[in-house]
N, C-alpha and C positions, 0 to 999 in steps of 0.2 A: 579898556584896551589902550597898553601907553601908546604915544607915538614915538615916531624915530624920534624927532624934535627934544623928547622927552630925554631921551636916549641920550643923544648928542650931548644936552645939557648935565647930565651927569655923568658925561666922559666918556671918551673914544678914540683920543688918542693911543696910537701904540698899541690899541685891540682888536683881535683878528674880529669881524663882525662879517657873520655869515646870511648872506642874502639870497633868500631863495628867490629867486624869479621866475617868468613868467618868456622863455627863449624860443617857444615850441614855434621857429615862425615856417612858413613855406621854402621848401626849396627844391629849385632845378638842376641837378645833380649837386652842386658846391654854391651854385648862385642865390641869395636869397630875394623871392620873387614881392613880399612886403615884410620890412624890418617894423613895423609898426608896434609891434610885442616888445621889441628890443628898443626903444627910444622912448616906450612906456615905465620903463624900470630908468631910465635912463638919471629923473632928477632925483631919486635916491642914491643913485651912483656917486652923483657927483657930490651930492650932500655931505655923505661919510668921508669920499677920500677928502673935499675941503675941512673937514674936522681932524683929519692925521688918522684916520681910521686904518686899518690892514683889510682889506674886503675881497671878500672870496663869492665869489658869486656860481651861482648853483642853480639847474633847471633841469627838462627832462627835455628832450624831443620826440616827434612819432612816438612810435609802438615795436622798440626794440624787444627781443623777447630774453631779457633779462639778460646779455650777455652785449658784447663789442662787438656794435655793426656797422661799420666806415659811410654808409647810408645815412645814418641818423648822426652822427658828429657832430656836438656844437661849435669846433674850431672856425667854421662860415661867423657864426654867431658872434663868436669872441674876438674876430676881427674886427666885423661891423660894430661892438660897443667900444673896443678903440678909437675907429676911426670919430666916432659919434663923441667922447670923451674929450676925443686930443691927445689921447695916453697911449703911452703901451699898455696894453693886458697881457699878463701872462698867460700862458693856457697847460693846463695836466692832460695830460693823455689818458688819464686813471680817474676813479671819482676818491676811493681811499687809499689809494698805493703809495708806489714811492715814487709819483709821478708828482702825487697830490699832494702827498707830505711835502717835499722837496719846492716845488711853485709858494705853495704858503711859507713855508719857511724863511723863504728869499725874500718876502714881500715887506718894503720899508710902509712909513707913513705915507697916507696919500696914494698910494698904490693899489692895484688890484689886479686880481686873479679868477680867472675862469676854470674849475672842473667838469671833464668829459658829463657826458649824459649823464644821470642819477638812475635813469631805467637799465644802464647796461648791467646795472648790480641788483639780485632780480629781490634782496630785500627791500627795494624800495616800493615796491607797489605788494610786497608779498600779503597774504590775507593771514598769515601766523602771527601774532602779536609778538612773539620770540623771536623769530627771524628776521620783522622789520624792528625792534627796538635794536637788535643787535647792529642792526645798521647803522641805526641814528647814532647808537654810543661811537659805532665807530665816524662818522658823520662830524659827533660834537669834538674830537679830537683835535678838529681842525680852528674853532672857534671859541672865540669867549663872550661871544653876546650873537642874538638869531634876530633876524629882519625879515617876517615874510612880506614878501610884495608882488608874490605871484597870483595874482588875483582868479586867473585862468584854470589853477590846479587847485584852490583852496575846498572844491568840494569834494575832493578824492582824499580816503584817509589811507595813506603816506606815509611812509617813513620822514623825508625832509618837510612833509609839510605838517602833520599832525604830532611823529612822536617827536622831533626834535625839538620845538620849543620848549615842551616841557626839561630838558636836560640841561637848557641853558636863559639867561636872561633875556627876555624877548619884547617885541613893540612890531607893531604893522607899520609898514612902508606908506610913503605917499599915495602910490595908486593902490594901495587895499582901503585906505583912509578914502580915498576921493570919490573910489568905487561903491563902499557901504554907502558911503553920504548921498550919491544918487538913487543906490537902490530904494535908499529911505524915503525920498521924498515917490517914489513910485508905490509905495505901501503906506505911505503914514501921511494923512490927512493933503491928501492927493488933490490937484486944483483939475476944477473938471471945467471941458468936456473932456477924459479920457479915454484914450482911442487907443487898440493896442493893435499891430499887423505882425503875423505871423507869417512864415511862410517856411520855406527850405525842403526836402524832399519825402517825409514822414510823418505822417498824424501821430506814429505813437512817439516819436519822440519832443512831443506836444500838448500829450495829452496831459501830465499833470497841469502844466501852466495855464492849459483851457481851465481847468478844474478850479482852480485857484482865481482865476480873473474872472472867472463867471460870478462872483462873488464883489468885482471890485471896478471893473471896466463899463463905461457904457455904451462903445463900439468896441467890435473885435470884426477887422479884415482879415478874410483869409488868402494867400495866396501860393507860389510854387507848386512843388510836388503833392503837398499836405491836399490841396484845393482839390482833388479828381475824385478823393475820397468822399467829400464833402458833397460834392456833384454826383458820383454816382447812389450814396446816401439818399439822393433829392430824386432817384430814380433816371434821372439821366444817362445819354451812352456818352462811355468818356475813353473808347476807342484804346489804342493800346498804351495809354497815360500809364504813368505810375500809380497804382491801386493800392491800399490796405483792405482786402476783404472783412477781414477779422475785424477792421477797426471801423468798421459800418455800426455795431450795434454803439459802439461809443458816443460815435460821432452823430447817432438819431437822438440820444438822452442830453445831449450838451445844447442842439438846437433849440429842442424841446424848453431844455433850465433856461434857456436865453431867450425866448417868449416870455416863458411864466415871469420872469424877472425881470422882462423891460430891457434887455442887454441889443443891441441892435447887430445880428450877424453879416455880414456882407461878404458875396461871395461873386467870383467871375462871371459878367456878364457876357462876356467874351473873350476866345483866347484864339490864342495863333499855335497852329498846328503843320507838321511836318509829316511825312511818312518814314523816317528815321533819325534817328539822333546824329546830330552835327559832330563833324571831328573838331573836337576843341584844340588840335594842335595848328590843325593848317588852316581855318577860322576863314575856308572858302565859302561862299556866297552860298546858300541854301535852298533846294523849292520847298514854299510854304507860303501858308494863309492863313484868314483872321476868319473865325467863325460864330457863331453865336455857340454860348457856353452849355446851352440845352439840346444843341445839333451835331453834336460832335459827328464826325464820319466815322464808319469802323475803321480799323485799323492802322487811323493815325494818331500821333504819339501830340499830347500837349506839351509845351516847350516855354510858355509865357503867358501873360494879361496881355488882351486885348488892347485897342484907344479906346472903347468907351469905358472899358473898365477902368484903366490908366485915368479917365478924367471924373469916377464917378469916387474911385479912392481917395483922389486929390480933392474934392468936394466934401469928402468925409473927413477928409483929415485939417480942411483948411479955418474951422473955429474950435481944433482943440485944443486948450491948453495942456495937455501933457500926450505925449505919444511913445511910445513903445514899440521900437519895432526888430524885431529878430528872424531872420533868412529871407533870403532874396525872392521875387516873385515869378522869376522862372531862372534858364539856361545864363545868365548872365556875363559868362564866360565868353560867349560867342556872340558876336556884335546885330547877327537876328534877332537873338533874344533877349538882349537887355533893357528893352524899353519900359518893360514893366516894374524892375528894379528900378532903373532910370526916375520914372514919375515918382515912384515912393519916395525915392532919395529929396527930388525935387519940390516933393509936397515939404517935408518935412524944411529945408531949406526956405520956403519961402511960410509957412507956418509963424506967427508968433511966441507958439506954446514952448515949452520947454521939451524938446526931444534926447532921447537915448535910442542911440544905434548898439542893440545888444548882442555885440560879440559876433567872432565864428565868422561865416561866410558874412554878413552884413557888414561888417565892418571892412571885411576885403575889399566887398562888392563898391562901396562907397570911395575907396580909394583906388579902383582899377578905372572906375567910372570918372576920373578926375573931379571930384567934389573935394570943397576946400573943407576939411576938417573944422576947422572952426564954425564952421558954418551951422553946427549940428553944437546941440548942448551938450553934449558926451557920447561919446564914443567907446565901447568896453572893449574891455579886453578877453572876456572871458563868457564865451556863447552859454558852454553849461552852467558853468558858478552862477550867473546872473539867472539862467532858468527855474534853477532848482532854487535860489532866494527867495524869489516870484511865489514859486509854490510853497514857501514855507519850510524849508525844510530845513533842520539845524547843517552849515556847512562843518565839516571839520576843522579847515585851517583856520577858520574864521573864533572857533570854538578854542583852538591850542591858543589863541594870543589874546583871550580873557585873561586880566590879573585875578 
């Protein structure tokens, strides 16, 4: 895989070099709520335009359904990587128009250019190999050399992200570079004790990475949404928590492999319960309680870990050398129930080992929570890409930017 660096050194001045990124960030109607995606592409940015580069830079946001929808806009975006720059950006209204033509065309050395969403054109995610290549040629019109560095979309095969490098001269960005290089050391001769915490609101969307780390982990904490499953599994009432019925018989066979193989599972000894779910807008005061994780009451809802589970996770996690952890351990939005996010953030922080916060809400949660970034060995950018790694799975973008 070249890198940019590579890139650079065999020249760029003067050439449009198209950079996919990675812009998908949160937003309240035009405001964006964490730029953290957009400051992550950020020393690529400036890398190419200090080479005299023409750089067009390119992302998707939300789940537009293939057409222009002022909801999903990355013009929020392509303000904030100006201001973050120091530059102006320009910005297209269009992703191949003459919105886009026109933006690229104007653009000197040193310069750069933001195109609308990549989803609002519905070849980009299309599943016809015809209609997304047709894309990408029209995509490559714009460019003469492809930068992916959107780490976040690289498992999704894409028009910008999978067929397009093949049409043009290509090299992974800094954070696809930074990103593989941690996954590695989480898969390849891995320093133990490894501890991995799961958490966020579904076991199935979980389940390969159990599958995969049962094999490779020798803690695995569970907590969030995913946890009720887990517990009810264990025969426990777990009141009107988020459930996967369906995914009870999974979640007995993964127990079970994590016995037979020594794997240590850990699971809520405690959690704090409400009888409805908190308005995450107006983030007023809650009635709720902390209960033992085997006694749940009927019909209230789980919302977080407990303290002693908060202090039994931070025990588990405090002689590991490597830790892994992806979605939050409860409601973390709402200032009830962030303490169990809270402790994991906090374990990991005062941890020696080498930590990754993998993507998605974790990486939110850790920056809503006022936790200094640096604090943490890495931080992703990309909740699925890093999951489906985890579990082995060939990524596509990852696959387009083999020489």
């Amino acid at each position: 895989m070249k890198t940019i660096d590579e890139l650079i050194a065999e020249g760029v001045t003067g050439k449009r070099v198209f950079v996919r990124a990675d812009l998908n960030v949160p937003l309240s109607g035009t405001t964006i709520t964490d730029d953290g995606r957009i400051r992550a592409v950020q020393p690529t940015v400036e890398k190419l335009v200090a080479a005299g580069a023409r750089v067009v830079v390119a992302s998707h946001l939300g789940r537009p359904k293939g057409a222009p929808d002022p909801a999903f806009s990355l013009a929020p975006a392509a303000a904030r990587l100006g201001e973050l720059i120091g530059a102006e950006v320009a910005f297209a209204t269009d992703t191949v128009g003459e919105s886009a033509r026109a933006a690229v065309a104007a653009l000197g050395n040193g310069e750069v250019a933001v195109i609308e969403n990549l989803r609002f054109n519905p070849g980009e995610t299309s599943k016809d190999d015809a209609e997304r290549g047709a894309f990408a040629d029209q995509l490559a019109e714009l460019a003469d050399l492809y930068v992916g560095d959107g780490f976040g979309a690289v498992h999704r095969k894409h028009a910008s992200v999978f067929d397009l490098p093949a049409r043009l001269p290509h090299a992974a960005g800094d954070l696809i570079a930074t990103e593989v290089g941690v996954l590695k050391k989480l898969t390849e001769n891995v320093a133990r004790p490894y501890a991995v915490v799961l958490g966020g609101s579904k076991v199935s969307d979980k389940l390969g990475v159990i599958d995969h780390l049962l094999e490779r982990a020798d803690r695995i904490l569970i907590g969030g949404g995913m946890a009720y499953t887990f517990l009810k599994a264990q025969g426990h009432e777990v009141g009107s928590s988020l459930l996967q019925e369906d995914q009870i018989p999974a979640v007995l066979e993964y127990l079970g492999r994590a016995e037979d193989k020594g794997v240590e599972f850990v699971l809520p000894v405690d959690v704090v319960v409400s009888e409805q779910f908190p308005d995450l807008k107006a983030k007023a005061p809650t009635e709720h309680r902390t209960v033992p994780a085997d006694a749940m009451p009927a019909g209230f809802i789980g919302l977080d870990n407990g303290p002693e589970t908060n202090k039994l996770y931070a025990a588990k996690l405090a002689d590991a050398a490597t830790v892994f952890w992806n979605g939050p351990m409860g409601v973390f939005e709402h200032p009830d129930y962030a303490e169990g996010t809270r402790a994991v953030a906090q374990a990991l922080v005062d941890s020696s080992g080498f930590s990754v916060v993998g993507g998605g809400d974790s990486a939110a949660a850790v920056r809503t929570l006022g936790f200094d970034e640096n604090a943490f060995g890495h931080i992703s950018t990309g909740g699925g890409a890093s999951l489906e790694y985890l579990e082995g799975k060939t990524l596509p973008g990852l696959a387009a930017l083999e020489d």
